[in-house]
C-alpha positions in Angstrom: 44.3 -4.8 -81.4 43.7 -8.5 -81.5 42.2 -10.2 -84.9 38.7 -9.6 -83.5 39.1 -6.2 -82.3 40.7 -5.4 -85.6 37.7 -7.4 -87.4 35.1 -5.0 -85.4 36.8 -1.7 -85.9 36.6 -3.0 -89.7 33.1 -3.4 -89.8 32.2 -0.5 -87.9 34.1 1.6 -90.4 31.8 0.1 -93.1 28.9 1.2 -91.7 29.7 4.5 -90.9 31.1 4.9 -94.6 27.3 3.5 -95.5 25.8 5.7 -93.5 27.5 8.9 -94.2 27.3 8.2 -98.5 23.5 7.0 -97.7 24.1 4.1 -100.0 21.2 2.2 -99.4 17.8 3.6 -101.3 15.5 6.2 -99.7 12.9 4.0 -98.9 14.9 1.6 -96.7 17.0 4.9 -94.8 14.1 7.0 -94.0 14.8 9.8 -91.9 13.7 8.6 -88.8 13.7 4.9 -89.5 15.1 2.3 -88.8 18.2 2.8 -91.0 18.4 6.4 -90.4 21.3 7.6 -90.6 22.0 9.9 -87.8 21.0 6.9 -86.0 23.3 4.4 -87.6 26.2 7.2 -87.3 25.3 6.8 -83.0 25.1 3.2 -83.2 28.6 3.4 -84.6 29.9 5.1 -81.9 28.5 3.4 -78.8 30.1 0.4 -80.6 33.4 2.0 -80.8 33.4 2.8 -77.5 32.9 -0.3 -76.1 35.1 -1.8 -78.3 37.4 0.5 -76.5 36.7 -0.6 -73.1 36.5 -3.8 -73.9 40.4 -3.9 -75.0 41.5 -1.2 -72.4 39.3 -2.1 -69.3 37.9 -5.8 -69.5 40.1 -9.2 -68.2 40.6 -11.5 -71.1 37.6 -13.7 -70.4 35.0 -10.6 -70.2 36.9 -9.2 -73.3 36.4 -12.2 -74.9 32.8 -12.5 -74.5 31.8 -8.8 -74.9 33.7 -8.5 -78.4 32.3 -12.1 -79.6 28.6 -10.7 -78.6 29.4 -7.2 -80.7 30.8 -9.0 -83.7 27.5 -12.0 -83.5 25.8 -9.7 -86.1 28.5 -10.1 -88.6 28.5 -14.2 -88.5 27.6 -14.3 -91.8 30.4 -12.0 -93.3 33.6 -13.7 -94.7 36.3 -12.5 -92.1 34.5 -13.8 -89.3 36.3 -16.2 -87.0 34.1 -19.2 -85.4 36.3 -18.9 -82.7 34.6 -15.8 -82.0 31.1 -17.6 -80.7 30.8 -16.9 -77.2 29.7 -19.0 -74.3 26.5 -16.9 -73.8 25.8 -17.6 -77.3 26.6 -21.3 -77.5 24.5 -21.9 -74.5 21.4 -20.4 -75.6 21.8 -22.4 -79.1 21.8 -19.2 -80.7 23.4 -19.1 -84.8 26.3 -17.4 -85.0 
């Protein structure tokens, strides 16, 4: 996997490990809510799986902007490459 494939399947991981421990207090995972964690746990997978298709199935371009719009949430986190900002993103003067 390339650095941001890697960098995804990294923070991916993390959340499933959250999710699974419930490490976060009762009153923000609420069954049901928003952080449940059944829900989390699904969330985590769809990601994986288009992480997936995105190395296995998608031209470089297309790779390159679905994997830069599925890392966006993690801007913030240390790891992240700027590099990573996609076109879609620049254009609509989005943060990332």
């Amino acid at each position: 996997m390339n650095d941001i494939a890697a960098f995804l399947d990294a923070r991916i991981s993390e959340d499933e490990k959250a999710a699974r421990r419930g490490s976060l207090p009762e009153e923000v995972w609420g069954v049901g809510g928003w952080f449940d964690p059944q829900r989390v746990l699904a969330e985590c997978r769809a990601k994986r799986e288009l992480l997936r298709y995105a190395v296995a199935e998608l031209d470089a371009r297309q790779r390159a902007e679905v994997l830069g719009l599925l890392a966006l949430p993690w801007a913030g986190h240390a790891d992240y490459s700027a590099e990573w900002r996609t076109a879609a993103v620049l254009e609509d003067g989005l943060k990332a």
